[in-house]
C-alpha positions as CSV (number, residue, x, y, z in Angstrom):
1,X,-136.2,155.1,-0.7
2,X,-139.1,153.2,-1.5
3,X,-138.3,154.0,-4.9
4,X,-134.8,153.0,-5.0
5,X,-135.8,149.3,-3.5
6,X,-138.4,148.8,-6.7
7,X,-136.0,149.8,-9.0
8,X,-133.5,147.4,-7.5
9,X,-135.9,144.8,-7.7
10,X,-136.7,145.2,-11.1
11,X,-132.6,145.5,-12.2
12,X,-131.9,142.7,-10.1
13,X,-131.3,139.9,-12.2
14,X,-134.0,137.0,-12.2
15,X,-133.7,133.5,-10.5
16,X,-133.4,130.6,-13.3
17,X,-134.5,127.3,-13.1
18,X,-132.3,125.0,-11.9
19,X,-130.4,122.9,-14.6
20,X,-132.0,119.7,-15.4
21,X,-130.7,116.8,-13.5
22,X,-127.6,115.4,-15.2
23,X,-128.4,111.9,-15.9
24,X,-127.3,108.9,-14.3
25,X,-124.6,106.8,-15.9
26,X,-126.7,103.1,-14.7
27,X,-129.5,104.9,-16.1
28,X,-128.3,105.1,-19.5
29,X,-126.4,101.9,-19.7
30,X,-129.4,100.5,-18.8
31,X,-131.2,101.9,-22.0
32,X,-128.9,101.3,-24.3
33,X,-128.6,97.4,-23.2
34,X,-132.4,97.5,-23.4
35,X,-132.0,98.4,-27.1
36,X,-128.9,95.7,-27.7
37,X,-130.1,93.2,-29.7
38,X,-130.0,90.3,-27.7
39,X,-129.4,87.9,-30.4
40,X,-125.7,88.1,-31.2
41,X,-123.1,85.6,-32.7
42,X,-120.8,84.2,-29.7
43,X,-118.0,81.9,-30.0
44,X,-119.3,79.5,-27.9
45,X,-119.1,76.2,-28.9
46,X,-122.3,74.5,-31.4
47,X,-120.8,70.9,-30.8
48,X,-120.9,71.5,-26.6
49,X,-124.5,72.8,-26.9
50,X,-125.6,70.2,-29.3
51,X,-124.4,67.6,-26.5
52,X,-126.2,69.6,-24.1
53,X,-129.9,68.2,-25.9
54,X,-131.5,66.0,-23.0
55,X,-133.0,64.0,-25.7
56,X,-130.8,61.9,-28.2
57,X,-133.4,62.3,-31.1
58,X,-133.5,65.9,-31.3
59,X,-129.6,65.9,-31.0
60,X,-129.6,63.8,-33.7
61,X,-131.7,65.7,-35.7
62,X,-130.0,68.8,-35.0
63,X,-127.1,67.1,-36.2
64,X,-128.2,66.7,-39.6
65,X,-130.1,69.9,-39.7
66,X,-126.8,71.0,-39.1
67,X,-125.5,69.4,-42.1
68,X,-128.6,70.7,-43.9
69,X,-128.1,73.9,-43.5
70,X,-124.4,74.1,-44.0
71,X,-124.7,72.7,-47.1
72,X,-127.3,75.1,-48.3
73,X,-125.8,78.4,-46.9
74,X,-122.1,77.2,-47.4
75,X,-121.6,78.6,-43.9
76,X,-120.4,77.2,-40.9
77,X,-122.7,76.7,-37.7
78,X,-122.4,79.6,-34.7
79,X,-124.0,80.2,-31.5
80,X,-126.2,83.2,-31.7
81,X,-127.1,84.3,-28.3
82,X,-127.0,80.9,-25.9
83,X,-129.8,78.7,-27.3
84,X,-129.7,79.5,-31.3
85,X,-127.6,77.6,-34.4
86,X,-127.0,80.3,-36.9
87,X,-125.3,80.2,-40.5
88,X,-124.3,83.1,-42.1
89,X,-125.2,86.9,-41.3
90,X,-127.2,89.8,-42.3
91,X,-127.2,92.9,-41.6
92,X,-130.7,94.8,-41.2
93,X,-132.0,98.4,-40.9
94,X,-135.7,99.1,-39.9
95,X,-137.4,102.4,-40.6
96,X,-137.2,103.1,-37.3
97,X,-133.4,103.5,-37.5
98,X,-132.9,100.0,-35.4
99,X,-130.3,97.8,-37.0
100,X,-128.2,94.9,-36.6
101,X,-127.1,91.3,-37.5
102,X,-128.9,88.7,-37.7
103,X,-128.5,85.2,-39.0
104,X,-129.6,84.2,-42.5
105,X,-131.2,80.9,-41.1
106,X,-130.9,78.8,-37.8
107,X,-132.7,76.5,-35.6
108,X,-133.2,76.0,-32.2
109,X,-134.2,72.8,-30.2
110,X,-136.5,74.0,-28.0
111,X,-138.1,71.9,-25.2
112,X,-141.1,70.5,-27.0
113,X,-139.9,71.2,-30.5
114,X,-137.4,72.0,-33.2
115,X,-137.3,75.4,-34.4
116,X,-136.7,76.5,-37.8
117,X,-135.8,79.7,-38.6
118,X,-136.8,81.2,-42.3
119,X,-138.1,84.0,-43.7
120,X,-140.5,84.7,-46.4
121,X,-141.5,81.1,-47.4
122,X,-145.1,80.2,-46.0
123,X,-147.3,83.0,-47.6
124,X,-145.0,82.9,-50.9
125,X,-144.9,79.1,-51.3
126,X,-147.3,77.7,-50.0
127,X,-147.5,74.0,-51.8
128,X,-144.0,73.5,-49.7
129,X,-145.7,74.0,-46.3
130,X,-148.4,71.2,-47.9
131,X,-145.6,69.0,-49.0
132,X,-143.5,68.8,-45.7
133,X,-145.7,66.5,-43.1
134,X,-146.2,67.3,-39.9
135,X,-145.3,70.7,-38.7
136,X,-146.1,74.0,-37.3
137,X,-145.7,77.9,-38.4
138,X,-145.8,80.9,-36.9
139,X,-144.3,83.7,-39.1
140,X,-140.9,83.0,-39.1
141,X,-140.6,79.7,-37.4
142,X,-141.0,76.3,-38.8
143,X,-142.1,73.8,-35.5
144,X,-141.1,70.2,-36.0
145,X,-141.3,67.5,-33.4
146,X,-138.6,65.1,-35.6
147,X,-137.1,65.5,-38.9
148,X,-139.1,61.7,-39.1
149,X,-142.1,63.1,-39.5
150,X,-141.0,66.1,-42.7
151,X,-139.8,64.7,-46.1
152,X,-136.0,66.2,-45.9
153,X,-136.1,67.7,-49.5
154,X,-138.9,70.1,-49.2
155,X,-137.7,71.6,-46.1
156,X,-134.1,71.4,-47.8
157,X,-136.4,73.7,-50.4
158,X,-137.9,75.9,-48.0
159,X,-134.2,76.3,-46.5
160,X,-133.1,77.6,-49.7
161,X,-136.3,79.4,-50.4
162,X,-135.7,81.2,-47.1
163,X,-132.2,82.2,-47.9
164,X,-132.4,83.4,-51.2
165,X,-135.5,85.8,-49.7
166,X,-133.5,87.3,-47.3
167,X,-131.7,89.9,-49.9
168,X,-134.9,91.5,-50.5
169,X,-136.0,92.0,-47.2
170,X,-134.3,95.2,-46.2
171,X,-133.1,98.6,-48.2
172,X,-129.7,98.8,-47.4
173,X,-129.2,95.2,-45.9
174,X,-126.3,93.1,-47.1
175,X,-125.5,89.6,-46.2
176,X,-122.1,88.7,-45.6
């Protein structure tokens, strides 16, 4: 007998682990919105935000960075997310397989200053960045208090510097 209950034992079929936990649907949603670019065209209105600007000088000069830069790109002003002026689009893939659209150039007027948006110019031209006037870089961003205080046809260059860079930055980018 006590033979027959080890032999039963050993044909008796093993316990498995329990399945792993399905998971939740919050719980996904939740990653995937955390990888959503959270810069994104909107059709809200540029003229409402514009009027929005506490302070009439940096409406005004977003007003004629507006014209600026639709002159350059040939592209209308959107909203891109709620606080950025966008013109254009490109599309961009990363190595790391993250993509999406960006715009080709914008600005933003920030609390303490203006924000422009380009790509590529400061380390490749650098005799624009001495020609402006007063300012502030960072990578990407071009900090101006008032379009007073920048001569209007070097950053009118670096605008079009900016934009004819972007092409190059990503392999299988395109701009449209």
């Amino acid at each position: 007998m006590a033979t027959q209950k080890a032999a039963l034992k050993k044909s008796a079929p093993k316990k498995t682990a329990k399945p792993p936990a399905k998971s939740k649907p919050a719980a996904s949603k939740a990653k995937a919105k955390k990888n959503e670019n959270k810069m994104q065209q909107t059709n809200a209105s540029v003229d409402a935000f514009i009027d929005k600007v506490a302070d009439e000088t940096r409406r005004d000069d977003c007003r004629a960075v507006i014209q600026l830069m639709q002159k350059i790109s040939g592209e209308e002003p959107r909203m891109w997310g709620s606080s950025i002026v966008g013109f254009g689009k490109y599309h961009y893939i990363y190595a790391s397989g993250r993509e999406g659209d960006m715009p080709v150039t914008g600005f933003s007027p920030r609390k303490t200053d203006l924000t422009v948006y380009v790509m590529g110019v400061f380390e490749r031209h650098p005799e624009l960045l001495k020609k402006l006037g007063k300012c502030k870089t960072s990578k990407a961003c071009l900090y101006l208090k008032k379009l007073g205080d920048v001569d209007m046809a070097v950053l009118e260059e670096i605008i079009r510097k900016s934009i004819e860079y972007i092409p190059t930055l990503y392999s299988g980018h395109r701009v449209y």
